[in-house]
C-alpha positions in Angstrom: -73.6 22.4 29.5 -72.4 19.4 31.4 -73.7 21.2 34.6 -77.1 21.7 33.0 -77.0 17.7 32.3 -76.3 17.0 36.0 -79.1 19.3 36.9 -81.7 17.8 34.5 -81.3 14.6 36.3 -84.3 13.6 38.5 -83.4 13.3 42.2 -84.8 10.2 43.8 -85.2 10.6 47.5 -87.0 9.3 50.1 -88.6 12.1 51.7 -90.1 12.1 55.2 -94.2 12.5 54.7 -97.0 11.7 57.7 -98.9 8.3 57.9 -102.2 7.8 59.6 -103.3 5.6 62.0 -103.9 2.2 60.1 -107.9 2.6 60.7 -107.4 5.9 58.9 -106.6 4.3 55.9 -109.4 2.7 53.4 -107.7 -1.0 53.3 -107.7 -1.6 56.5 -107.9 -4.4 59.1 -108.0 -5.3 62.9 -106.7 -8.6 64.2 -107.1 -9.3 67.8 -105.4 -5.5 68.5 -103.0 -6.4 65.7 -104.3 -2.9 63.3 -103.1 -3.4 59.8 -103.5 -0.3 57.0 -102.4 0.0 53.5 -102.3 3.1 51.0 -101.3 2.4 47.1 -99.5 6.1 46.1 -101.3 7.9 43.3 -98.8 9.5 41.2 -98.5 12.9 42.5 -97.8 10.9 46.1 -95.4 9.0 44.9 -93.4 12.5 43.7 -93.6 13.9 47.3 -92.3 11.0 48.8 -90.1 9.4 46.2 -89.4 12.8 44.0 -90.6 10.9 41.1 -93.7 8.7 39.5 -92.0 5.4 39.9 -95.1 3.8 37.6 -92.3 4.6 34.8 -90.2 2.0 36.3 -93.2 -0.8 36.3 -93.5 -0.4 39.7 -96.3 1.1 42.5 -95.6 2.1 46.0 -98.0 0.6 48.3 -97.6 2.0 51.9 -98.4 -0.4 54.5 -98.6 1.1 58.6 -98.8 -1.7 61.4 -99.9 -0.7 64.6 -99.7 -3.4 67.3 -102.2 -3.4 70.1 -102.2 -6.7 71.2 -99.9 -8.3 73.6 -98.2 -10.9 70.7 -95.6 -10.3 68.8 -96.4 -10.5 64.8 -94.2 -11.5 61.7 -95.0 -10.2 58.7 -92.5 -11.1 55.5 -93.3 -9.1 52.4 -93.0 -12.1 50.2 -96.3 -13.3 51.9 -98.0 -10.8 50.8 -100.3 -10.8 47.3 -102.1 -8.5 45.5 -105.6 -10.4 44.1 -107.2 -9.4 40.9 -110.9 -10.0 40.3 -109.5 -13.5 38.2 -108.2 -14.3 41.5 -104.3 -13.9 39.9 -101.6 -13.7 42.5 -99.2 -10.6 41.7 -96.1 -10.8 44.8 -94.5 -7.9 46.2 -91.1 -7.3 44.3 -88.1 -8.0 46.2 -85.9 -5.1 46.7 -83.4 -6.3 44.7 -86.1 -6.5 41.9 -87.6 -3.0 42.7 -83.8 -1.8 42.7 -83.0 -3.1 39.1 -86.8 -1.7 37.7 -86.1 1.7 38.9 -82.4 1.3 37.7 -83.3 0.0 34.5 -86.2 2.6 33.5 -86.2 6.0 32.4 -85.8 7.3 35.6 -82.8 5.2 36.5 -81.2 7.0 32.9 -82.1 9.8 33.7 -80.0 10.0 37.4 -77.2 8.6 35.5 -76.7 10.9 32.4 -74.1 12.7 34.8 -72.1 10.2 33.4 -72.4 12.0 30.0 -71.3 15.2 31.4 -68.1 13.2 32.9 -67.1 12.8 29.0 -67.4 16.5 28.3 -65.6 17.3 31.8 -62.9 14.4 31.2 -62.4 16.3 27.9 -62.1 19.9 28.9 -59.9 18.3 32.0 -57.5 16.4 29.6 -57.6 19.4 27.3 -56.2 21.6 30.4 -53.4 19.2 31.6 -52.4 18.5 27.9 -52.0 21.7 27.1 -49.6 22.4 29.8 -47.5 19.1 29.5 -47.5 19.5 25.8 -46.2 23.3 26.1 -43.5 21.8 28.5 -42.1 19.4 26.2 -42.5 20.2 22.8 -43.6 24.0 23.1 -46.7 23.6 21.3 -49.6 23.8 23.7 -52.4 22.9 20.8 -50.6 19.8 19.6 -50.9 18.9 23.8 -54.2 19.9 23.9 -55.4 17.8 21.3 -53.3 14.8 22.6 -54.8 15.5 26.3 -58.5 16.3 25.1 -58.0 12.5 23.8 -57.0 10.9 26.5 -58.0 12.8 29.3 -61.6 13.1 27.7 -61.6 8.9 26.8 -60.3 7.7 30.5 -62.3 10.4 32.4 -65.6 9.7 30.2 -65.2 6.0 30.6 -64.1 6.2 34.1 -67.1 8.9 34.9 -69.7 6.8 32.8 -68.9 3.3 35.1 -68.5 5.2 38.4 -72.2 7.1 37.3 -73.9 4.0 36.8 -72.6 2.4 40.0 -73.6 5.5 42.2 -76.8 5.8 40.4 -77.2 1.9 41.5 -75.9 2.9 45.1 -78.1 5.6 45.0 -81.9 3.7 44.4 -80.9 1.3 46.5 -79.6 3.5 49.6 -83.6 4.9 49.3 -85.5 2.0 48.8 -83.6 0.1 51.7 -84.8 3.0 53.7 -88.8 2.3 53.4 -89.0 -1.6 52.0 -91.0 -3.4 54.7 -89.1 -6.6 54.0 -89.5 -9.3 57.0 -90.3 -7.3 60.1 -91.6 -8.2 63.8 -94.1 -6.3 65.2 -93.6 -5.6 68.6 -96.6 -5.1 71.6 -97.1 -1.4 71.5 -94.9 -0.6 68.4 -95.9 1.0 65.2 -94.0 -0.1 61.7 -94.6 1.1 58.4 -92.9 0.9 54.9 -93.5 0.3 51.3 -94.2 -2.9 49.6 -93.4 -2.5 45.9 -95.4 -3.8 43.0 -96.0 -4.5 39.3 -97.8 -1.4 38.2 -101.1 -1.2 35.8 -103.2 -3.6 37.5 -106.2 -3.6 39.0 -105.8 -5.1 42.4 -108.9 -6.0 44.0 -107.4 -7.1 47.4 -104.1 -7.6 49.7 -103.9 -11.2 50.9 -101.3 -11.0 54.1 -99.7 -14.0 55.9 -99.6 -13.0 59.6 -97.2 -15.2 62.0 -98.3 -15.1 65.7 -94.6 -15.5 67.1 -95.9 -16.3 70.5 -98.8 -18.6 69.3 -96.9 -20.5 66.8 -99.8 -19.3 64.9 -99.7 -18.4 60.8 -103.1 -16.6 59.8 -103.9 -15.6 56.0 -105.8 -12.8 55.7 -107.6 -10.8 53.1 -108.0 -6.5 52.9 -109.9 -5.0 50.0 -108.6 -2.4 48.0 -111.8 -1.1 46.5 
């Protein structure tokens, strides 16, 4: 049973899936030889790279793939980037502390941590074990040990499995998502990045408005990419 409940748990991974070239993507733009293209996940995307539809946890993968062609270096910091809506609202990229805690927080998180509930039943059947040998050793009476074992045993190891799940469920999320965010990257001449930017889910983005820092110009440029 406790097995089963491990088994049950959905594993979130960041799985290694192709990109295009950024003009291969439908939001896509070209400054100076600086290509930029994005690519918001459906749902069943989302399970082949992530291993699960992270809209549950509020939040939608938007793959972004930089290719530099230009002989500048560019700067591009996630928390200049927007989503528009048609009324012109502003939605930022989440942080990846804040994309950590949503996927933590949701069902899905939950779900990767209900290991911890099959800690309490191993804690007990553990503590049942050992205190049924210590108890045969001391007093003779190997149920009376049991009982006594299943009790403590199945209390220390289902609090100590429960704490130690949730912190290597929290470990876990963010061990992936460190793996893709974009974050604050240069753009070398020649070089091609790509990551996720992460944000809120259920809305209707109409564009992508990108802050691009020429880091041999000294030169900041806003631009805007349609989505639709």
């Amino acid at each position: 049973m406790a097995i089963g409940l491990a088994s049950c748990a959905p594993q979130f991974r960041s799985n290694v899936t192709p990109i295009k070239s950024p003009a291969g993507y439908a939001a896509f733009y070209d400054l100076d030889g600086l290509q930029i293209g994005f690519d918001v996940l459906t749902a069943q995307q989302q399970i082949d790279h992530f291993g699960v539809d992270m809209s549950n946890a509020d939040v939608v993968p938007i793959r972004i793939v930089v290719r530099n062609d230009s002989d500048d270096e560019y700067y591009i910091k996630a928390e200049q980037i927007f989503g528009r809506t048609a009324n012109e609202d502003l939605y930022p990229a989440y942080r990846l502390d804040q994309s950590i805690d949503r996927v933590r927080q949701s069902e899905i998180g939950k779900a990767m941590a209900s290991g911890a509930a099959a800690g309490l039943i191993i804690g007990a059947m553990v503590g049942a074990a050992a205190g049924a040998a210590i108890g045969e050793a001391t007093s003779g009476s190997a149920g009376q040990g049991a009982a006594i074992g299943a009790a403590v045993g199945g209390t220390s190891g289902g609090v100590s499995g429960a704490a130690a799940g949730a912190d290597r469920t929290s470990r876990a999320i963010k061990s992936e998502l460190r793996k893709v965010d974009w974050g604050n990257r240069v753009v070398y001449p020649a070089h091609i990045e790509h990551g996720f930017l992460f944000m809120k889910t259920g809305i209707v983005y109409e564009a992508l408005e990108v802050l691009l820092y020429n880091v041999n110009k000294r030169k900041n440029t806003r631009i805007d990419i349609l989505l639709q």
